[in-house]
DRENDO-267996 format. One line per 5 residues: for each residue x, y, z of C-alpha. Coordinates in Angstrom, 1 decimal, decimal comma, padded with zeros to 4 digits. Layout:
BEGIN
X:Y:Z ~ ...
//
This chain:
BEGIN
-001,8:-026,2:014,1 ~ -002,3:-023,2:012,1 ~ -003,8:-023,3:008,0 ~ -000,5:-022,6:006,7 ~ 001,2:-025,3:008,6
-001,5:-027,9:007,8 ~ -000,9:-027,1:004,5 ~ 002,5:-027,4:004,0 ~ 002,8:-030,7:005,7 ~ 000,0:-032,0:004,0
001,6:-030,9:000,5 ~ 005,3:-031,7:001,8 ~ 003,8:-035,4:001,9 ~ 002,5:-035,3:-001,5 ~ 005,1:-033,5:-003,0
009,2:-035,0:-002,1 ~ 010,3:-031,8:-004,5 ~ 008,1:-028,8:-002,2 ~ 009,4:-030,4:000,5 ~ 013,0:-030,3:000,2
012,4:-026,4:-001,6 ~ 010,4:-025,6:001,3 ~ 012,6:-026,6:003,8 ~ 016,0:-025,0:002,1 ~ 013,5:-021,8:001,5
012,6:-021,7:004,8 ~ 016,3:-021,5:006,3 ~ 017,1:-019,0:003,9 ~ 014,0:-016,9:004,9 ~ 014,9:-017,4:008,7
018,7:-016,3:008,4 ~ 017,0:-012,9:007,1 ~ 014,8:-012,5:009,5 ~ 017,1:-013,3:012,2 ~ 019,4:-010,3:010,9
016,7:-007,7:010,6 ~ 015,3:-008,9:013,9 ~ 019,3:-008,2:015,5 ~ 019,5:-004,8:013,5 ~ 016,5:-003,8:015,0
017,0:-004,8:018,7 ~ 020,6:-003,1:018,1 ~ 018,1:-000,2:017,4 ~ 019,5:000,9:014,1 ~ 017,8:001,8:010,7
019,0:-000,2:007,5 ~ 020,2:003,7:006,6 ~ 022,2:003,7:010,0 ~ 024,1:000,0:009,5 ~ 024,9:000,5:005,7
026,4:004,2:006,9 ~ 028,3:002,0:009,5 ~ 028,6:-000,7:006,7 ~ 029,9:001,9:004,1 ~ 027,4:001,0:001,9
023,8:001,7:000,7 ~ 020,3:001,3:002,2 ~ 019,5:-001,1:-000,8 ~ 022,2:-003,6:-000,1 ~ 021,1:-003,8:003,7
017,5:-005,1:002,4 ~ 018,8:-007,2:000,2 ~ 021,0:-008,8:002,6 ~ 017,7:-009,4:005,3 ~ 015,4:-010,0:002,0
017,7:-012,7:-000,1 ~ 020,1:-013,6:002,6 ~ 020,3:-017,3:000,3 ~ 023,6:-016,1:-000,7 ~ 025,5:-014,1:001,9
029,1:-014,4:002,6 ~ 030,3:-015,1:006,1 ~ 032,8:-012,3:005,8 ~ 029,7:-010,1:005,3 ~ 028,0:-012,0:008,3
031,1:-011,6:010,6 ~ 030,7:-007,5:009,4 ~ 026,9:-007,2:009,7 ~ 027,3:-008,5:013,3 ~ 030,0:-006,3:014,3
028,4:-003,2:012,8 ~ 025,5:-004,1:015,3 ~ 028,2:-004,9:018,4 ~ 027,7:-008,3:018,2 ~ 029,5:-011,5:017,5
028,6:-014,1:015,2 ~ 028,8:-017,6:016,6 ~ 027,6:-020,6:014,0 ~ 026,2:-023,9:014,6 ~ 026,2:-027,4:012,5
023,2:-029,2:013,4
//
């Protein structure tokens, strides 16, 4: 287990408020990731999507930066821009 993991579980046990920020934090971080990781494998720039987007560079790092927020309208557009399809799961 890795420092960083050994340190938030041992401060998730101490601390019931870290860990339910952490966790929420954490999924919002991921979703970000996950669409900067597709726009890449699509092999565009954020310059290239928000062109296809019809928007600006800016919002296109905000949207894989603070994606906390992000409407599923702009979801279903950010995947379609990249030729993809955006399929969602309740788990």
């Amino acid at each position: 287990m890795s420092g960083i993991k050994k340190y938030t579980k041992k401060r998730k046990a101490k601390d019931k408020s870290f860990a339910k920020n952490f966790d929420i934090g954490y999924e919002e971080f991921k979703l970000g990731v996950m669409l900067r990781m597709a726009r890449e494998k699509s092999g565009l720039t954020q310059e290239e999507l928000a062109k296809k987007l019809n928007t600006k560079k800016s919002a296109i790092s905000r949207i894989e930066n603070h994606a906390e927020d992000i409407r599923l309208s702009t979801l279903e557009k950010f995947a379609e821009a990249l030729g993809r399809k955006l399929k969602l799961s309740i788990g």
